[in-house]
N, CA, C and O atoms as CSV, one atom per row, in Angstrom:
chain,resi,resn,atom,element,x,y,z
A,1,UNK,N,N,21.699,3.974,-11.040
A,1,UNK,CA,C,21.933,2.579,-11.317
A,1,UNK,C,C,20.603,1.826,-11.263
A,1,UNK,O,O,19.516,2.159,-10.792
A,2,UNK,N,N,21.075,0.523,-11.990
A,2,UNK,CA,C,19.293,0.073,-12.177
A,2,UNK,C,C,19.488,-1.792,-11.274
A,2,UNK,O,O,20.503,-2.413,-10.960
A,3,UNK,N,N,18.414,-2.043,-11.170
A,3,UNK,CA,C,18.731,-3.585,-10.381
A,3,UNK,C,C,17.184,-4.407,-11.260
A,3,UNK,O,O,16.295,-3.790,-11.847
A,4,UNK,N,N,17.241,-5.219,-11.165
A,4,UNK,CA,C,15.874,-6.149,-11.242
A,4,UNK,C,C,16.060,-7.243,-10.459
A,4,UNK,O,O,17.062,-7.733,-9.939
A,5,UNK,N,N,14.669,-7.597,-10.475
A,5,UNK,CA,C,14.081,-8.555,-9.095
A,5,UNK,C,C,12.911,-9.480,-9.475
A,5,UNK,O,O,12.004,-8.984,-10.143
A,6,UNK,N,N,12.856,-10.488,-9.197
A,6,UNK,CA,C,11.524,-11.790,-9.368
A,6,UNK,C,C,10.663,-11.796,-8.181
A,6,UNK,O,O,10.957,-12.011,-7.006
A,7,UNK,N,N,9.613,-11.535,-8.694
A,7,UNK,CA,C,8.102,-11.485,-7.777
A,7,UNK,C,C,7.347,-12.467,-8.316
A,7,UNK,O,O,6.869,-12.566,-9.446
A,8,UNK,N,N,7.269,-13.531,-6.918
A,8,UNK,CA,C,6.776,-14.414,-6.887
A,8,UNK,C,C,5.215,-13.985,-6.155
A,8,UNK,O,O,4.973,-13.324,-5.146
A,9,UNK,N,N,4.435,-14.575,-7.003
A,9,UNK,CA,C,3.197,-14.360,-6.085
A,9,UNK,C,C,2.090,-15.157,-6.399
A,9,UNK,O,O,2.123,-15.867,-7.405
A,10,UNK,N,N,0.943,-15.124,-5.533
A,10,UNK,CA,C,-0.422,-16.178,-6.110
A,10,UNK,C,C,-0.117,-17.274,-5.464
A,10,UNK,O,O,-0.952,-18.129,-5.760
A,11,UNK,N,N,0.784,-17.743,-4.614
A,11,UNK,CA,C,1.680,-18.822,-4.091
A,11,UNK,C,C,1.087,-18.986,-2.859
A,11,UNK,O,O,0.047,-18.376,-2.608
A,12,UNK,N,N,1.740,-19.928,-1.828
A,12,UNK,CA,C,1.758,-19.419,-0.514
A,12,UNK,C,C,2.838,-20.124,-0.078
A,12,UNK,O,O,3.495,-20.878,-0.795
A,13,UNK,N,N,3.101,-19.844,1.390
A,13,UNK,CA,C,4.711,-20.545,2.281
A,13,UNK,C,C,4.054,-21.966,2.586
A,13,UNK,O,O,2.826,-22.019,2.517
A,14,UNK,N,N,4.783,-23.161,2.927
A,14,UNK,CA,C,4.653,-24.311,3.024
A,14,UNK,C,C,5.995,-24.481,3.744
A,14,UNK,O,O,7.037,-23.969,3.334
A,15,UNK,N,N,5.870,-25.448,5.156
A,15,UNK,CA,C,6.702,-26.401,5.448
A,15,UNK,C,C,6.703,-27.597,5.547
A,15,UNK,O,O,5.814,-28.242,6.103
A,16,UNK,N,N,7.856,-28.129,4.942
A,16,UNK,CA,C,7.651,-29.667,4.245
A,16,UNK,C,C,8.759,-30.262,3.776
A,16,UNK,O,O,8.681,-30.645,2.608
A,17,UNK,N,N,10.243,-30.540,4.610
A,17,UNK,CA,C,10.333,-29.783,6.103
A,17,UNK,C,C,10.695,-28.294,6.388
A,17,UNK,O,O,10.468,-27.574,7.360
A,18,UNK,N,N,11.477,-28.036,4.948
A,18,UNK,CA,C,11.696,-26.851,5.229
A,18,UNK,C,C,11.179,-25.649,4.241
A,18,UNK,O,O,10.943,-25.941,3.069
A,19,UNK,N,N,10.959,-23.998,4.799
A,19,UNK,CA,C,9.963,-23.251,4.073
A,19,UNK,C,C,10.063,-23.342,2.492
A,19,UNK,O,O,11.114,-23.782,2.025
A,20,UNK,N,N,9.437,-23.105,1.966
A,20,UNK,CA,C,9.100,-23.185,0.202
A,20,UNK,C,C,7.619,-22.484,0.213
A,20,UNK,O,O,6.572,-22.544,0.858
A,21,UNK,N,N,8.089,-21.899,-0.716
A,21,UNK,CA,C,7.101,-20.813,-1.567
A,21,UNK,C,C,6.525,-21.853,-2.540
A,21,UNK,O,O,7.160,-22.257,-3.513
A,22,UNK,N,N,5.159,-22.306,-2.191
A,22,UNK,CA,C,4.596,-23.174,-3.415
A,22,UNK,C,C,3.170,-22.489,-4.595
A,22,UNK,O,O,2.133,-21.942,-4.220
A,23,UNK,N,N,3.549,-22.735,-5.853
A,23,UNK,CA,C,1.964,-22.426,-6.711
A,23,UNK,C,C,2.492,-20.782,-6.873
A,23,UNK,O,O,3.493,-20.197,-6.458
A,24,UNK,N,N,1.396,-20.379,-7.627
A,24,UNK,CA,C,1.703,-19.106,-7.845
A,24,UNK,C,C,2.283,-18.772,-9.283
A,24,UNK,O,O,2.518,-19.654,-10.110
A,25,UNK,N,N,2.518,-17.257,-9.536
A,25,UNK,CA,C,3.164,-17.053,-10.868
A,25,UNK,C,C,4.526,-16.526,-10.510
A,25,UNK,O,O,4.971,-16.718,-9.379
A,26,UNK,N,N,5.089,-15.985,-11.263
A,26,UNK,CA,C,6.322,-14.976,-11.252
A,26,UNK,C,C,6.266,-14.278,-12.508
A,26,UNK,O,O,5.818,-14.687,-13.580
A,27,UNK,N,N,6.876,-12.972,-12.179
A,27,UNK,CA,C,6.969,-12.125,-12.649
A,27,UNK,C,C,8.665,-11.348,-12.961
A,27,UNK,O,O,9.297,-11.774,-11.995
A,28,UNK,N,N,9.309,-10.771,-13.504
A,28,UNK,CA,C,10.490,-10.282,-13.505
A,28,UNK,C,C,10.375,-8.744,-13.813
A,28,UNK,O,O,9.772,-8.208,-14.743
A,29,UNK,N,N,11.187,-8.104,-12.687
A,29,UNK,CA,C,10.949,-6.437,-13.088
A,29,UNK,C,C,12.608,-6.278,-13.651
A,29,UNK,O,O,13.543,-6.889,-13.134
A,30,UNK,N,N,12.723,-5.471,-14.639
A,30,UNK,CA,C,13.879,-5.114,-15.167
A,30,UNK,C,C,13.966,-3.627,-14.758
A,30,UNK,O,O,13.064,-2.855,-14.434
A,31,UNK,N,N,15.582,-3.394,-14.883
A,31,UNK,CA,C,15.814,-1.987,-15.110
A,31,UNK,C,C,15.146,-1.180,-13.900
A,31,UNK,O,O,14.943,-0.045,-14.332
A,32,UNK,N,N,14.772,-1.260,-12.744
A,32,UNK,CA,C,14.259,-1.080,-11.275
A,32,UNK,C,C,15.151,0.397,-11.363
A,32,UNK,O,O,16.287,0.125,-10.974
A,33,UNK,N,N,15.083,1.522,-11.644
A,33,UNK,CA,C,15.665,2.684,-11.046
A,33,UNK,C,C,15.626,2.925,-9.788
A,33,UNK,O,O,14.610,3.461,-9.343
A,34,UNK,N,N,16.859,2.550,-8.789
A,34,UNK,CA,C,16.927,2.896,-7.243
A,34,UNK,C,C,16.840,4.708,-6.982
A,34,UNK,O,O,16.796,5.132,-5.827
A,35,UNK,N,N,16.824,5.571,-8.054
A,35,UNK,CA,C,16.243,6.417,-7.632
A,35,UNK,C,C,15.257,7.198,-7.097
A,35,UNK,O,O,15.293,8.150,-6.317
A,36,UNK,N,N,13.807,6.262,-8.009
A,36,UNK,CA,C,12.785,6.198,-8.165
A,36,UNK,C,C,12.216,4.992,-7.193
A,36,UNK,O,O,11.063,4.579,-7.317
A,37,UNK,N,N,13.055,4.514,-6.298
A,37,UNK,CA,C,12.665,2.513,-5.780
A,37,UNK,C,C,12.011,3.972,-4.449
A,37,UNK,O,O,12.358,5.075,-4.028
A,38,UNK,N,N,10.731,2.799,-4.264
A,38,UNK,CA,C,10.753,2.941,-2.887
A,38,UNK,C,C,9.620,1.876,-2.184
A,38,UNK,O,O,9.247,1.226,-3.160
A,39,UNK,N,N,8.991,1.437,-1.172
A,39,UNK,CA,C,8.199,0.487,-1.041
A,39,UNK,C,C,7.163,0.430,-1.458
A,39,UNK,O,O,6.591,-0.566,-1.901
A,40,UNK,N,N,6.553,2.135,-1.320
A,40,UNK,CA,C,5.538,2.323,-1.899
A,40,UNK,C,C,5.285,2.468,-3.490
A,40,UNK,O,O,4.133,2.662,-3.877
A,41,UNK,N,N,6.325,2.377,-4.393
A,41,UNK,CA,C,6.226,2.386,-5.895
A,41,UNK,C,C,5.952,0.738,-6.072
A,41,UNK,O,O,5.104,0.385,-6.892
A,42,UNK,N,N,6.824,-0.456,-5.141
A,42,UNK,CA,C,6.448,-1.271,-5.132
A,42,UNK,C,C,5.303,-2.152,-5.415
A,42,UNK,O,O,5.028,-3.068,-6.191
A,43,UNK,N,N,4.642,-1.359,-4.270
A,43,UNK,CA,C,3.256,-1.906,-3.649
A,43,UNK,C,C,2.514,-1.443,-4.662
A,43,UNK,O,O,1.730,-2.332,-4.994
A,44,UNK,N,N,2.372,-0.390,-5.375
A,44,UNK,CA,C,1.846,0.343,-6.518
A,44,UNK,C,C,2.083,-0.609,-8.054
A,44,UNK,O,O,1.186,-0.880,-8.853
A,45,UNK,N,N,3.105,-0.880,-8.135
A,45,UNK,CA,C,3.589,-2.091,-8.878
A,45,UNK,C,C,2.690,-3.241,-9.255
A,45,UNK,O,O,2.092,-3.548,-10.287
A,46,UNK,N,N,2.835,-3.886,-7.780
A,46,UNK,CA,C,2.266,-5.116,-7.454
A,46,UNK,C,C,0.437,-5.398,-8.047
A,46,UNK,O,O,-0.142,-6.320,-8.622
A,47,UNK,N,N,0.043,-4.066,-7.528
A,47,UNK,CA,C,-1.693,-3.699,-7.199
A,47,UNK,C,C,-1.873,-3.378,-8.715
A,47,UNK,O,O,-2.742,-4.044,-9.279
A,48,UNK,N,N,-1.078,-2.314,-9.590
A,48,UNK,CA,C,-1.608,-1.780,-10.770
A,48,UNK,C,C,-1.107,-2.802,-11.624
A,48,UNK,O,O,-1.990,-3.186,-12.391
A,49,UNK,N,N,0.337,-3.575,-11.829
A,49,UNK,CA,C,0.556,-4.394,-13.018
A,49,UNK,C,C,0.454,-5.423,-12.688
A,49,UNK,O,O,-0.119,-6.166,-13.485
A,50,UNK,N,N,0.894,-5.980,-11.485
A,50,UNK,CA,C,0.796,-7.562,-11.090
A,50,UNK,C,C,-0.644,-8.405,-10.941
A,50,UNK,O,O,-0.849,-9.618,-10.912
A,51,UNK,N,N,-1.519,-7.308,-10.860
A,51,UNK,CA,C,-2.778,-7.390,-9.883
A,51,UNK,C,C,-3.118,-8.289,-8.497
A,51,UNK,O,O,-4.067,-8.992,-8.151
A,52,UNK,N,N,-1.986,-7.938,-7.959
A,52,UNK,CA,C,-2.331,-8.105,-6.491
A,52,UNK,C,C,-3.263,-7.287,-5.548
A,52,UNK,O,O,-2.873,-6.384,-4.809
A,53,UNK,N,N,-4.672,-7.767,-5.685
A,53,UNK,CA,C,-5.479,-6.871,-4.900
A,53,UNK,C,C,-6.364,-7.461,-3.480
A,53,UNK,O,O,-7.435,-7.037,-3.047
A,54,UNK,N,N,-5.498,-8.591,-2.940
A,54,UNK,CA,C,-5.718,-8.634,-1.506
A,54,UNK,C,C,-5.084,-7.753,-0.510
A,54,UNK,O,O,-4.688,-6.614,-0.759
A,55,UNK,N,N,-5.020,-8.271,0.491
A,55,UNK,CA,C,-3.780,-7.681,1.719
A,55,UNK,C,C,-2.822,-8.818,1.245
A,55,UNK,O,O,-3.005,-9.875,0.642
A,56,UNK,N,N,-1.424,-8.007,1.898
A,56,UNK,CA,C,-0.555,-9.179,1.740
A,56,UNK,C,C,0.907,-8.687,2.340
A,56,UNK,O,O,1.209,-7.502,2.484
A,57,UNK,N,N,1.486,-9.449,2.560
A,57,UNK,CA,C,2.892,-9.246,3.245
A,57,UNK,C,C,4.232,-9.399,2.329
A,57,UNK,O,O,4.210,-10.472,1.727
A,58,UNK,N,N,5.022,-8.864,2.145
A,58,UNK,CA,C,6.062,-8.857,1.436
A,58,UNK,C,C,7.425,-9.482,2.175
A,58,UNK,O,O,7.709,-9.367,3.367
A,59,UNK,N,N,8.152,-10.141,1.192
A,59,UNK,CA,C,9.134,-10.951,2.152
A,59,UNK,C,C,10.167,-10.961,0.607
A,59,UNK,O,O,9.798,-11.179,-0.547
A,60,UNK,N,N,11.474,-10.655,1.107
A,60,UNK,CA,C,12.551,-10.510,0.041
A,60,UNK,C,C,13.683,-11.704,0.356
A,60,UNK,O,O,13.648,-12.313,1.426
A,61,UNK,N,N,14.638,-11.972,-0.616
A,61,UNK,CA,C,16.278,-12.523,0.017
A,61,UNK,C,C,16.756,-12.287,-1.698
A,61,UNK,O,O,16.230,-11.922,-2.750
A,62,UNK,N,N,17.803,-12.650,-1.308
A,62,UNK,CA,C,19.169,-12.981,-2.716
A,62,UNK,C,C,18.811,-14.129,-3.235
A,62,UNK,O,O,18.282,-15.042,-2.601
A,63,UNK,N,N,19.129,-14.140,-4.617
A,63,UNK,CA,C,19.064,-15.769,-5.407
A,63,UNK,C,C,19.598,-16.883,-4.133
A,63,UNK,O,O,19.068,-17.806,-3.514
A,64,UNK,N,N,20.734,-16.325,-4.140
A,64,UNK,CA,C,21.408,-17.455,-3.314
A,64,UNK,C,C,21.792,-17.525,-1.802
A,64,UNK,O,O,22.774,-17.987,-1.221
A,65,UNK,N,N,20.505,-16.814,-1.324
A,65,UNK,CA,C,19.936,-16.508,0.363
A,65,UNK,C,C,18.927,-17.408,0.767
A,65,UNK,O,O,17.999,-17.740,0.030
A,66,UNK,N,N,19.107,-17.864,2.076
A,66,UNK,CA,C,18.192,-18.491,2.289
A,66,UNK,C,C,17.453,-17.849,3.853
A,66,UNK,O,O,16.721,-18.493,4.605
A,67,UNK,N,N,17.799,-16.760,3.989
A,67,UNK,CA,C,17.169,-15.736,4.872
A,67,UNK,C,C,16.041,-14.911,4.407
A,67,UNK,O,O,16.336,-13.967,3.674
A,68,UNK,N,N,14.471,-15.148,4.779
A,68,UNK,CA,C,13.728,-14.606,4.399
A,68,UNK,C,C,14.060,-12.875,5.182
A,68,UNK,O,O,14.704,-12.861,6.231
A,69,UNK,N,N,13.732,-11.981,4.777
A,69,UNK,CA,C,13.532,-10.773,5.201
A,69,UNK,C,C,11.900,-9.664,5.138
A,69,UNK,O,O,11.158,-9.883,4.180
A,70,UNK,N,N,11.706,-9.169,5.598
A,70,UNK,CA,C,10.295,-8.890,5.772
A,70,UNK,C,C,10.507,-7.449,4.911
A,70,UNK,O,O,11.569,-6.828,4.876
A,71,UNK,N,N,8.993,-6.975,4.077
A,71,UNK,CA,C,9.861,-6.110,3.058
A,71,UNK,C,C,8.246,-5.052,3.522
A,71,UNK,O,O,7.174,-5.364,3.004
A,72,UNK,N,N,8.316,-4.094,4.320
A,72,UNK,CA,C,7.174,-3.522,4.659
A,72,UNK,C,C,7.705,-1.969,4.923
A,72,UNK,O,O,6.788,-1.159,4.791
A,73,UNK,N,N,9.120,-1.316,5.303
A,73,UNK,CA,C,9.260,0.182,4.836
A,73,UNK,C,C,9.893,0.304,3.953
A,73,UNK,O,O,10.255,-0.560,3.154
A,74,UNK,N,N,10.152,1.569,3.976
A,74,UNK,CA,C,11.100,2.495,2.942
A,74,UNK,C,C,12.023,1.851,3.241
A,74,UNK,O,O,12.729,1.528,2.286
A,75,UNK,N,N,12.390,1.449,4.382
A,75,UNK,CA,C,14.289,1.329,4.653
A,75,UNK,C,C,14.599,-0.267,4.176
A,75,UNK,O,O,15.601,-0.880,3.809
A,76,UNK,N,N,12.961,-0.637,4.422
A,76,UNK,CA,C,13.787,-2.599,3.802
A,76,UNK,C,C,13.561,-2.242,2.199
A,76,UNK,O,O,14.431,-2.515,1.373
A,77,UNK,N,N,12.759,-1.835,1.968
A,77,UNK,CA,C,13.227,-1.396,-0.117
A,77,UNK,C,C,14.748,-0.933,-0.531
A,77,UNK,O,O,15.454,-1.281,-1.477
A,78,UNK,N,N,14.998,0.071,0.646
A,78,UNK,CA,C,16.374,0.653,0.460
A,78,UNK,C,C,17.384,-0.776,0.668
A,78,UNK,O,O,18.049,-1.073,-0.325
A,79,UNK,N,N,17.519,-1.600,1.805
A,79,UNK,CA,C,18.047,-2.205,1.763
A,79,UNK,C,C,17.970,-3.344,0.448
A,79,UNK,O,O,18.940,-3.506,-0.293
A,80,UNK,N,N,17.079,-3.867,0.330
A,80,UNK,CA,C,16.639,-4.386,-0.814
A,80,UNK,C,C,17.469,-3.865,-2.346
A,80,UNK,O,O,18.369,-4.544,-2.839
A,81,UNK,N,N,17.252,-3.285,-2.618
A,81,UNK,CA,C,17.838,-2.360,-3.436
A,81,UNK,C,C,19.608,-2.206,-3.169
A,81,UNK,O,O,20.175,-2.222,-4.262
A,82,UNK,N,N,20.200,-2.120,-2.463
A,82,UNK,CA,C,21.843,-1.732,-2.100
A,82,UNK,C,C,22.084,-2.879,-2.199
A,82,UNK,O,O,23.127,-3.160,-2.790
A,83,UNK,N,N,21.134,-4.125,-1.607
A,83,UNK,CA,C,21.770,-5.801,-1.697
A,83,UNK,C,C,21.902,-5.860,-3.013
A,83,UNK,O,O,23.051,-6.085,-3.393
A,84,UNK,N,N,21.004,-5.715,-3.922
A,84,UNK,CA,C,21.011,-6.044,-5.633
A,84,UNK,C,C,21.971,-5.705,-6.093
A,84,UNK,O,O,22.763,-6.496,-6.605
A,85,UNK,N,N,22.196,-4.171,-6.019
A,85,UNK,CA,C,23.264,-3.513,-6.260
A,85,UNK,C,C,24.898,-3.955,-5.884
A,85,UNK,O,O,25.705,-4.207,-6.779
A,86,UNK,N,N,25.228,-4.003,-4.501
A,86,UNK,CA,C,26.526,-4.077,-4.167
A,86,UNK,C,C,26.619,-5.618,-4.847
A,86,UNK,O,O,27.678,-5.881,-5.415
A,87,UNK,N,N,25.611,-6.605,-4.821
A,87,UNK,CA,C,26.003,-7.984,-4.999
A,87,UNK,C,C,25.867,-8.117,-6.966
A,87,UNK,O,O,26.127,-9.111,-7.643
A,88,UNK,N,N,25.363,-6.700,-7.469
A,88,UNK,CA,C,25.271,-7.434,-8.671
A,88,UNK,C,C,24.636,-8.339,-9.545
A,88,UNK,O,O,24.894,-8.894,-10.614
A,89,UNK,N,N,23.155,-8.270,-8.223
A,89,UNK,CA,C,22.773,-9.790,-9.024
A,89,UNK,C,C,20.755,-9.393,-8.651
A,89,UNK,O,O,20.319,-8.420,-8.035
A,90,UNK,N,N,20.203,-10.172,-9.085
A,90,UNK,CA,C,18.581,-10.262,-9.176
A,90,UNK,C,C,18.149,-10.132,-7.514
A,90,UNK,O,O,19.110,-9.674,-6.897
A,91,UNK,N,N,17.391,-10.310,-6.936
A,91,UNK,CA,C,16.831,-10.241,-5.921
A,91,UNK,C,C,15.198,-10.830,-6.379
A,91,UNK,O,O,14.482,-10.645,-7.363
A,92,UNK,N,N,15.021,-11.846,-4.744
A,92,UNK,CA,C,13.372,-12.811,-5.535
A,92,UNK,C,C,12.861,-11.821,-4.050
A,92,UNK,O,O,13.385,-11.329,-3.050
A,93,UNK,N,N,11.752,-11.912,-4.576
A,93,UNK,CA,C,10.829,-11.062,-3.424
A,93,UNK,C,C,8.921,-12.275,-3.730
A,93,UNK,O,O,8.426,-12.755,-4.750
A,94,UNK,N,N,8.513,-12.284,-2.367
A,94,UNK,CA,C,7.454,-13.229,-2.358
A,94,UNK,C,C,6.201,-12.584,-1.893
A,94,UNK,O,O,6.386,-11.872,-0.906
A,95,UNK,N,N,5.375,-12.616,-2.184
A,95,UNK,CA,C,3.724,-11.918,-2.248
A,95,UNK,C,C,3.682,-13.078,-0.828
A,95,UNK,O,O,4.034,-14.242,-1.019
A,96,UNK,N,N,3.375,-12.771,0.101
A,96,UNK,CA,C,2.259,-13.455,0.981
A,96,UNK,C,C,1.096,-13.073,1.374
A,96,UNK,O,O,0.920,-12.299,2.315
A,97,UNK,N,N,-0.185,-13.807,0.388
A,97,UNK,CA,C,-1.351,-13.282,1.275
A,97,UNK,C,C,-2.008,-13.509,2.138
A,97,UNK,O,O,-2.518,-14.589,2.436
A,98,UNK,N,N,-2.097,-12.291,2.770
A,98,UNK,CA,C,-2.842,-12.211,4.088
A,98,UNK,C,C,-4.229,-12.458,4.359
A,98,UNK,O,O,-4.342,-12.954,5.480
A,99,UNK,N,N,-5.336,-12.308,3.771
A,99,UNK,CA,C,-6.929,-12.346,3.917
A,99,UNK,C,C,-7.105,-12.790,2.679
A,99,UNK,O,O,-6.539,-12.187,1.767
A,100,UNK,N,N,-7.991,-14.027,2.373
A,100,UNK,CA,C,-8.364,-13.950,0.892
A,100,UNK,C,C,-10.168,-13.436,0.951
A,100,UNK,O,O,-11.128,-13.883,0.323
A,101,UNK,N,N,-10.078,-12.271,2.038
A,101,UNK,CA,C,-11.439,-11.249,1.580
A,101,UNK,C,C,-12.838,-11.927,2.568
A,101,UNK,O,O,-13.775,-11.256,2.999
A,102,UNK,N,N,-12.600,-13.689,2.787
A,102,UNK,CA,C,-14.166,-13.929,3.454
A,102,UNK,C,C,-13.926,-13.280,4.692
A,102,UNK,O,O,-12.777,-12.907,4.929
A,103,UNK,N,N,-15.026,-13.045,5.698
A,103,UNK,CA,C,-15.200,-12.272,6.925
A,103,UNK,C,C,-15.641,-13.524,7.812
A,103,UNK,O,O,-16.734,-13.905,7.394
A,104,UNK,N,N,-15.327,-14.081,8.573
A,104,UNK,CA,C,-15.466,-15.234,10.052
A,104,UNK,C,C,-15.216,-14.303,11.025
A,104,UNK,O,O,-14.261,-13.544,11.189
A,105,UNK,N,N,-16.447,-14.518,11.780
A,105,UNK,CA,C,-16.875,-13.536,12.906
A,105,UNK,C,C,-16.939,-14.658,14.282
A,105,UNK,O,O,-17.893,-15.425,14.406
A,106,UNK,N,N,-15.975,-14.631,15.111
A,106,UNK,CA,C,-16.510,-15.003,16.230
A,106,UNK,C,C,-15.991,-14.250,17.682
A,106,UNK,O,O,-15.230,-13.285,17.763
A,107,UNK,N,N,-16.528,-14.867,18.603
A,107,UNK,CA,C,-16.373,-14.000,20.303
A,107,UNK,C,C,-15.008,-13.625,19.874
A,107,UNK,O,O,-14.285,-14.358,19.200
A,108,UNK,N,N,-14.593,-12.066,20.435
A,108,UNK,CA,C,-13.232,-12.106,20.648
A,108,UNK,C,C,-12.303,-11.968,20.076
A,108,UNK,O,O,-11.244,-11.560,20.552
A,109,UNK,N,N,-12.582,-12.406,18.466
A,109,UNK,CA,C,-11.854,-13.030,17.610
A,109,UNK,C,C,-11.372,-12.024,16.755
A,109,UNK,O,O,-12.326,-11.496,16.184
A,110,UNK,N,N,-9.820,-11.323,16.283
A,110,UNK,CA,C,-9.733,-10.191,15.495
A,110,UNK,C,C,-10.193,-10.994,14.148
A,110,UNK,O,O,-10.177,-12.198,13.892
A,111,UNK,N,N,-10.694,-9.622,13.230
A,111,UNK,CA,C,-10.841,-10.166,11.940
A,111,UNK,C,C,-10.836,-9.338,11.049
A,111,UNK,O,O,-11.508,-8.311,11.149
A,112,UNK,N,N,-10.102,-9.597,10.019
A,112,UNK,CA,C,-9.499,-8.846,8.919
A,112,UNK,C,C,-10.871,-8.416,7.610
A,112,UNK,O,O,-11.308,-9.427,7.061
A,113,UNK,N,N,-11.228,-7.670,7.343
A,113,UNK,CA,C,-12.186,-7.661,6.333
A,113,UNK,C,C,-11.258,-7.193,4.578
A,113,UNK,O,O,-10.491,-6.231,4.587
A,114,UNK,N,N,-11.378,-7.620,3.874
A,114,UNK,CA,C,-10.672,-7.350,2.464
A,114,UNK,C,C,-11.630,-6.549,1.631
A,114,UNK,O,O,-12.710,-7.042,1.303
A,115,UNK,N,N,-11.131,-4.804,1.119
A,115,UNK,CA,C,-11.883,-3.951,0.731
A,115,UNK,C,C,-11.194,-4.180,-1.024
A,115,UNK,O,O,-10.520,-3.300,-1.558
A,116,UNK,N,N,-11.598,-5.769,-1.842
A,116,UNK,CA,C,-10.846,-6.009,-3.073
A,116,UNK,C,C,-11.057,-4.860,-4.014
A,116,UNK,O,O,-10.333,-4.979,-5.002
A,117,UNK,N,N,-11.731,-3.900,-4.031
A,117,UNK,CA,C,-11.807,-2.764,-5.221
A,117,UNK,C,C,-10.861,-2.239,-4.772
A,117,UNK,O,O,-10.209,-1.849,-5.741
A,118,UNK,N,N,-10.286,-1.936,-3.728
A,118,UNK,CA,C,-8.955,-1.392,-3.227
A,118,UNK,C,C,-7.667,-2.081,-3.035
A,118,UNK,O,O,-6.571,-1.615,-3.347
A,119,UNK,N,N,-7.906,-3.317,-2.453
A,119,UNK,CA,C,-6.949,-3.887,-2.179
A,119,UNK,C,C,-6.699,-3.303,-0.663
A,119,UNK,O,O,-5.603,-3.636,-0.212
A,120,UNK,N,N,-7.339,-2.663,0.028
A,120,UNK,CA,C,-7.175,-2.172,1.459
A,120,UNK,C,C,-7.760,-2.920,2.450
A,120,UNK,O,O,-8.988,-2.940,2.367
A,121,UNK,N,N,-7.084,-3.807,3.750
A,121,UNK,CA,C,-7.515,-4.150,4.871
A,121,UNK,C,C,-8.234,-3.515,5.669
A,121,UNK,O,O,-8.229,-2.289,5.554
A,122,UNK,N,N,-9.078,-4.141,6.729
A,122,UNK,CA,C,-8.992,-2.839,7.738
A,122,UNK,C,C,-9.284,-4.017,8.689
A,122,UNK,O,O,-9.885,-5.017,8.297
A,123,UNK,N,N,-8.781,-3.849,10.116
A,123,UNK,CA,C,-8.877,-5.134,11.272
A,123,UNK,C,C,-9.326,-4.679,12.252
A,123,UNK,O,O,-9.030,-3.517,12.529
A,124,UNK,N,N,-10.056,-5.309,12.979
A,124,UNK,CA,C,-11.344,-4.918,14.326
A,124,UNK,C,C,-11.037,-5.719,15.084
A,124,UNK,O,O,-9.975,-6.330,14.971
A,125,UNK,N,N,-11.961,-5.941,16.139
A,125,UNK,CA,C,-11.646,-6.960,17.499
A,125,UNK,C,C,-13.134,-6.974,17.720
A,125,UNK,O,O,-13.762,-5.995,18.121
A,126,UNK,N,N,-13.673,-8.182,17.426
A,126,UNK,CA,C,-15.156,-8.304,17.749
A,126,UNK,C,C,-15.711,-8.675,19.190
A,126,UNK,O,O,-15.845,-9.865,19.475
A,127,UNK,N,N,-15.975,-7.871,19.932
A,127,UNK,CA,C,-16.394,-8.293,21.148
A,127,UNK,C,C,-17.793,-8.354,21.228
A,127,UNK,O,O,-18.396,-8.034,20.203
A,128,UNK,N,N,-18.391,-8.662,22.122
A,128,UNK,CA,C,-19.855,-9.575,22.598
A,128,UNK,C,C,-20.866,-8.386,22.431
A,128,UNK,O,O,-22.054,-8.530,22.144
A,129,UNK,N,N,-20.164,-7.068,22.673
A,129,UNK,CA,C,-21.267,-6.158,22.499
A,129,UNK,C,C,-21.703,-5.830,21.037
A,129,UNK,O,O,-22.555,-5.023,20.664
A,130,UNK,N,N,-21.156,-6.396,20.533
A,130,UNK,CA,C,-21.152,-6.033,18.606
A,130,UNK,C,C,-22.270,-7.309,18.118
A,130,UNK,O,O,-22.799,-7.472,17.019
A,131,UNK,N,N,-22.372,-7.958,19.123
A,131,UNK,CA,C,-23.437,-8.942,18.840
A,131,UNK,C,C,-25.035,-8.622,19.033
A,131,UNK,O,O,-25.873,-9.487,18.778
């Protein structure tokens, strides 16, 4: 069986008063084979056609959900996927990015570095001796 889903991304979360996904594009995937679904075809998705090549966090619900859900294993794709399915209907999923790549270094302070030819994070903990 097949499902499709709207990927919102380029955006970011805003409260004002309440959350909204603002800016950004969207995208629509058709025909999603849940055989073939998994988080990581996703994420592969996102990076090779969408060109999402920061870090970033994934967050799913139903058209007509207003429960964000966090979309980071196999098992929330799976779930992801059975919601579309049993309900019949689209599923919106939201790009949140995480690092947009600059490096701010201070005491103490974790910090994310953005490897953009990859699209790979990697996070440290800068302490006083690194100075």
């Amino acid at each position: 069986m097949h499902f499709s889903m709207k990927v919102n991304y380029g955006g970011n979360f805003i409260r004002n008063p309440i959350l909204k996904y603002a800016g950004g594009d969207k995208t629509l995937l058709l025909d999603i084979d849940e055989d073939k679904w998994s988080f990581f075809e996703l994420v592969g998705i996102l990076k090779d056609d969408v060109n999402c090549t920061s870090d970033f966090k994934l967050w799913w619900t139903g058209v007509h959900d207003v429960d964000l859900k966090e979309l980071a294993l196999d098992s929330d794709a799976i779930e992801l996927a059975n919601f579309a399915l049993s309900n019949n209907t689209e599923v919106l999923v939201y790009v949140e990015k995480i690092n947009d790549g600059r490096v701010i270094v201070s005491k103490g302070d974790v910090v994310a570095l953005d490897d953009t030819d990859k699209g790979v994070g990697v996070e440290f903990v800068v302490s006083e001796s690194n100075y």
